[in-house]
C-alpha positions in Angstrom: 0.0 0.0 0.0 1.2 3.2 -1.2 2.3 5.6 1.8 -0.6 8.4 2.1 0.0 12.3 0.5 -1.0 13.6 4.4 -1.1 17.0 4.7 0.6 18.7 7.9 -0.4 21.0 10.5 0.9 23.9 10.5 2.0 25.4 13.9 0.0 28.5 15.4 -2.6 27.6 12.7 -6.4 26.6 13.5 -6.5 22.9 11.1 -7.6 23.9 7.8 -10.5 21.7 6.3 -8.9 20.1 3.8 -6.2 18.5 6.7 -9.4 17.5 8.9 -11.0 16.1 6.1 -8.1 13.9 4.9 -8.9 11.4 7.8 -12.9 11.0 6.3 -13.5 8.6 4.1 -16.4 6.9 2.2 -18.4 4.0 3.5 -20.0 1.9 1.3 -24.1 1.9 2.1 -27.5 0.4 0.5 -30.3 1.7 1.5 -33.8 0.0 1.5 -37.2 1.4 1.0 -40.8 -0.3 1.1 -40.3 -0.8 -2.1 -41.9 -3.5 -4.5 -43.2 -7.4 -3.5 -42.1 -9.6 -6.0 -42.1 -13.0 -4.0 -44.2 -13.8 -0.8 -45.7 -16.2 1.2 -48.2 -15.2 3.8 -51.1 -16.1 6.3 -51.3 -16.9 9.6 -48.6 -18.3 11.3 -49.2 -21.9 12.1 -46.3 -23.1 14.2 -42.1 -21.9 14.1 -39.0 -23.3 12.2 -36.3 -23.1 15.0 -32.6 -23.0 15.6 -32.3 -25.6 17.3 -34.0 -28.9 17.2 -34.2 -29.2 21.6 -31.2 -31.2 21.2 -28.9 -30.1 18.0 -28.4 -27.2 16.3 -30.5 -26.6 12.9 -29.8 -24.3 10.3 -33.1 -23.4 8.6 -33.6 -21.9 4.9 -36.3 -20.6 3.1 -36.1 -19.5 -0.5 -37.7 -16.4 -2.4 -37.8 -16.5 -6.8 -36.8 -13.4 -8.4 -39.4 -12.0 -10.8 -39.7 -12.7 -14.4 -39.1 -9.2 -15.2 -39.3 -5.2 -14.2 -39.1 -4.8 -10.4 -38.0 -7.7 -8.5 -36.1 -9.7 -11.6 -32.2 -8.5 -11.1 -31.9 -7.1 -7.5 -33.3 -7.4 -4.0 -33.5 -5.1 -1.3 -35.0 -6.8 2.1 -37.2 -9.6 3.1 -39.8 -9.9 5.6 -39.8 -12.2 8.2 -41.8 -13.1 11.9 -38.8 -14.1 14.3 -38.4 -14.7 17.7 -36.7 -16.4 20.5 -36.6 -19.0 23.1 -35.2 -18.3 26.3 -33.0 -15.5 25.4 -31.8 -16.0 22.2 -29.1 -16.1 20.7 -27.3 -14.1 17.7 -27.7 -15.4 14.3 -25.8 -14.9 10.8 -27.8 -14.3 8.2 -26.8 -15.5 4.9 -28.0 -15.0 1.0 -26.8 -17.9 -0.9 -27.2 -19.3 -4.5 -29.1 -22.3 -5.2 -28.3 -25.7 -5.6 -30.4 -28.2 -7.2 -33.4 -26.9 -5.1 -31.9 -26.4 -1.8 -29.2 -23.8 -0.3 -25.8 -24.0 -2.4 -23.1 -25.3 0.0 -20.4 -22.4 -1.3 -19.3 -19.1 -0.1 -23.0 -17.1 0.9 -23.7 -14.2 -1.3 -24.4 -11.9 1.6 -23.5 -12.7 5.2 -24.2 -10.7 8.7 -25.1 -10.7 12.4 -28.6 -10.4 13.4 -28.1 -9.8 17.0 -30.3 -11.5 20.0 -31.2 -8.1 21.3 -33.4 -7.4 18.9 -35.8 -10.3 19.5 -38.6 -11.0 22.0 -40.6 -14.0 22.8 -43.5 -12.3 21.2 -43.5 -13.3 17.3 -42.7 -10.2 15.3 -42.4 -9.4 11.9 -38.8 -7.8 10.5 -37.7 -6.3 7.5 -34.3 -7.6 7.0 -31.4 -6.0 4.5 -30.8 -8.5 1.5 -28.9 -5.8 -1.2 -28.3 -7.8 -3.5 -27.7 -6.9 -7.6 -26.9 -9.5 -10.8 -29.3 -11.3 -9.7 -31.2 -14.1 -12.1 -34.9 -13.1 -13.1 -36.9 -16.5 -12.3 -34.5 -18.2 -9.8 -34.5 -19.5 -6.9 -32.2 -17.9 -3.7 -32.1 -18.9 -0.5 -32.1 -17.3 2.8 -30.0 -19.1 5.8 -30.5 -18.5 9.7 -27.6 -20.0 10.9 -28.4 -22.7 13.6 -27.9 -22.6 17.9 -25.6 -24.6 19.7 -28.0 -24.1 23.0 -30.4 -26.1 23.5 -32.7 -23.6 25.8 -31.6 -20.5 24.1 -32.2 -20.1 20.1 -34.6 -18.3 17.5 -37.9 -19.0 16.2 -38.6 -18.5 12.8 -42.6 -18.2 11.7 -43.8 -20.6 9.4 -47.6 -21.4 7.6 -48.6 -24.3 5.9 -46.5 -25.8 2.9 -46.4 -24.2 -0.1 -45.8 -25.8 -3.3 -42.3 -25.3 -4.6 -41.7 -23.0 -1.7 -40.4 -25.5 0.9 -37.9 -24.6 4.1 -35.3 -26.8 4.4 -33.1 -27.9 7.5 -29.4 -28.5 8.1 -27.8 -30.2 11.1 -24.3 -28.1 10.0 -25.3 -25.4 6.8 -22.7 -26.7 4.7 -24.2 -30.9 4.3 -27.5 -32.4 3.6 -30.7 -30.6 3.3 -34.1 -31.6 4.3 -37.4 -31.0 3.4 -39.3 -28.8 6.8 -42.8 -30.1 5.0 -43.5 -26.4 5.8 -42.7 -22.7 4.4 -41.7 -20.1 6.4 -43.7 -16.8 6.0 -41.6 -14.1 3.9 -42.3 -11.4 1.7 -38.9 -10.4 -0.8 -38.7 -6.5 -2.0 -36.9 -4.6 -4.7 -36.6 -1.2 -4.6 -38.0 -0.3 -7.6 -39.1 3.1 -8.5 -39.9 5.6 -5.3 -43.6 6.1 -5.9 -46.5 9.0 -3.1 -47.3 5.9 -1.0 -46.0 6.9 1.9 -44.8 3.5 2.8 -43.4 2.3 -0.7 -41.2 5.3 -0.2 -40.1 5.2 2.9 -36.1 4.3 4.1 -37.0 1.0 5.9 -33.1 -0.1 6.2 -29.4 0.5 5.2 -26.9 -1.5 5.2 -23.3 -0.4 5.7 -19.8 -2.0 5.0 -21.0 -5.4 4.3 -23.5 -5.6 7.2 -20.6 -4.4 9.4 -23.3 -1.6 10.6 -27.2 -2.0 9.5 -30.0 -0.2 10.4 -34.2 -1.2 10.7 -37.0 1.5 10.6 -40.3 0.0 11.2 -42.9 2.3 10.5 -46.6 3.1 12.0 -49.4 1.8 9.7 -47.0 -1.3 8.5 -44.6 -4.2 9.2 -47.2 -5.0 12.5 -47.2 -1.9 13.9 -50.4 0.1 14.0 -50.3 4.2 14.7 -50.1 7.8 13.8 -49.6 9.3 11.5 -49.3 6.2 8.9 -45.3 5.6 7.8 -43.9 7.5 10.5 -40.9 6.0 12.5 -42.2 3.3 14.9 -38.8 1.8 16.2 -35.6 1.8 15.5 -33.2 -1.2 15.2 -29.1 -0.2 14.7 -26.2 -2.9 15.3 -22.2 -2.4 14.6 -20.1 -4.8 15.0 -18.5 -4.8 18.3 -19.9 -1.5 19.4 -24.3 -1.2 19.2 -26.8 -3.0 19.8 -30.0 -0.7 20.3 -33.6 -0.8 19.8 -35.6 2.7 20.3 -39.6 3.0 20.1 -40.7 6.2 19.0 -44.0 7.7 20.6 -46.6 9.9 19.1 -49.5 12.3 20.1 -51.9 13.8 18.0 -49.1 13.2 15.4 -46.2 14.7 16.8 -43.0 12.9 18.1 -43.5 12.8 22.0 -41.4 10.2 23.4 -38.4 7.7 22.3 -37.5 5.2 24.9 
C-alpha cells in the first residue's frame, strides 16, 4: 500500500479543512425502501421453524424467486420475516446464498451478517431484513440461511404457515451438508426497490446497510410491518447494530401526530 499524501499542520494555525477532512473517508451503504413485492408467502402463522432442534443445532432456509421481469427480476433489497426467540436467544448470521439443485448451495454465501439476539422477544414479530443484492437471475431460486444454535434452551424461532408448493424450508444439522425437506414454508415477503412512488410507505427508508452488514440499520414504520399508529409511515422503532460496538432498539412515541417520546 502506497504511503498516504497527508497533509501537515501547521504550527499557530487553527486545522484547515482540507487537513481534517483527509482522515474522512467513504463507507460503502445500501439503503432499502418499502419498495416492490415480488415473492411472498403469507397467512397466519401456524407453528415456528427453529434454531435448534431441543437437542442439536438446525440451520433453517427458506427460499424467495426473483421475478420474471421489471421490479423484482435482477436485484433485491430486504425480506420480511416473523422471528423470535426462546429463552433469550441467541445471535444469528444471516446469509444470502445461490441455489443448488433446489436447496441452499453449500459455497461461499452471497451476503452474510449478524442479526443480533437483542433485537428479538418471545412475542412473534415481523422484520424487514437487509438483502442488497444486484446481478441477480430473473426466475431463480435464492435462498435465505438462519444460521443454527448450539444451546439447547436458548435459540430463535422463525414463523412458518402451511407448505407451499415449490416453496419449501429446508433444514441443516451443519449449513454446509444435507438438506431436508421442513414439509413447511416459512412466512416471507422479498422487495426490490423499484421506483420511489407517493405511498407513503413504498417510499419510505425502511433499512441500510453499511460495510458489508458491518453496521445496518431497521425502521419500522406506523401503519406497516405490524405496527399500528399515527400518522401512517412515521418511525415506529428503531433497530441499529455495529459490530462490536451497538446494539440498540428505540420505540418512537406519538400524540396527535407529533413525536413525543423515544425510549
Amino acid at each position: 500500500m502506497p504511503t498516504p499524501n497527508w497533509l501537515a499542520a501547521v504550527t499557530g494555525q487553527t486545522a484547515f479543512a482540507s487537513q481534517v477532512n483527509q482522515f474522512l473517508g467513504t463507507h460503502d451503504i445500501q439503503y432499502g425502501y418499502g419498495g416492490a413485492a415480488f415473492d411472498a408467502n403469507g397467512g397466519t402463522a401456524t407453528g415456528t421453524l427453529n434454531t435448534n432442534t431441543g437437542s442439536a443445532a438446525q440451520w433453517v432456509a427458506q427460499s424467495f424467486t426473483t421475478a420474471a421481469s421489471g421490479v423484482g427480476s435482477t436485484a433485491s433489497s430486504r425480506i420480511e420475516f416473523h422471528l423470535s426467540l426462546a429463552g433469550t436467544g441467541a445471535d444469528m448470521s444471516v446469509e444470502v446464498r445461490d441455489d443448488n439443485a433446489g436447496v441452499p448451495a453449500n459455497t461461499a454465501p452471497r451476503l452474510s451478517y449478524t442479526f443480533p439476539l437483542d433485537f428479538l422477544t418471545s412475542t412473534d414479530t415481523q422484520f424487514s431484513l437487509p438483502i442488497p443484492q444486484t446481478g441477480l437471475t430473473a426466475s431463480t431460486k435464492y435462498w435465505v440461511v438462519f444460521d443454527g444454535t448450539s444451546n439447547t434452551t436458548n435459540f430463535n424461532k422463525i414463523g412458518r404457515f402451511a407448505a407451499v408448493a415449490s416453496k419449501h424450508a429446508f433444514t441443516s444439522s451443519t449449513g454446509t451438508g444435507s438438506w431436508v425437506d421442513s414439509t413447511f414454508t416459512a412466512m416471507y415477503v422479498a422487495f426490490a426497490n423499484g421506483t420511489p412512488t407517493v405511498n407513503a410507505n413504498a417510499s419510505a427508508l425502511v433499512n441500510t446497510f453499511e460495510d458489508n452488514g458491518a453496521r445496518w440499520t431497521m425502521y419500522a414504520l406506523n401503519g406497516s410491518m405490524g405496527y399500528a399508529g399515527s400518522p401512517s409511515g412515521s418511525i415506529a422503532k428503531v433497530y441499529e447494530y455495529t459490530t462490536g460496538s451497538l446494539r440498540s432498539v428505540r420505540t418512537l412515541g406519538y400524540t396527535g401526530g407529533i413525536l413525543t417520546s423515544v425510549t
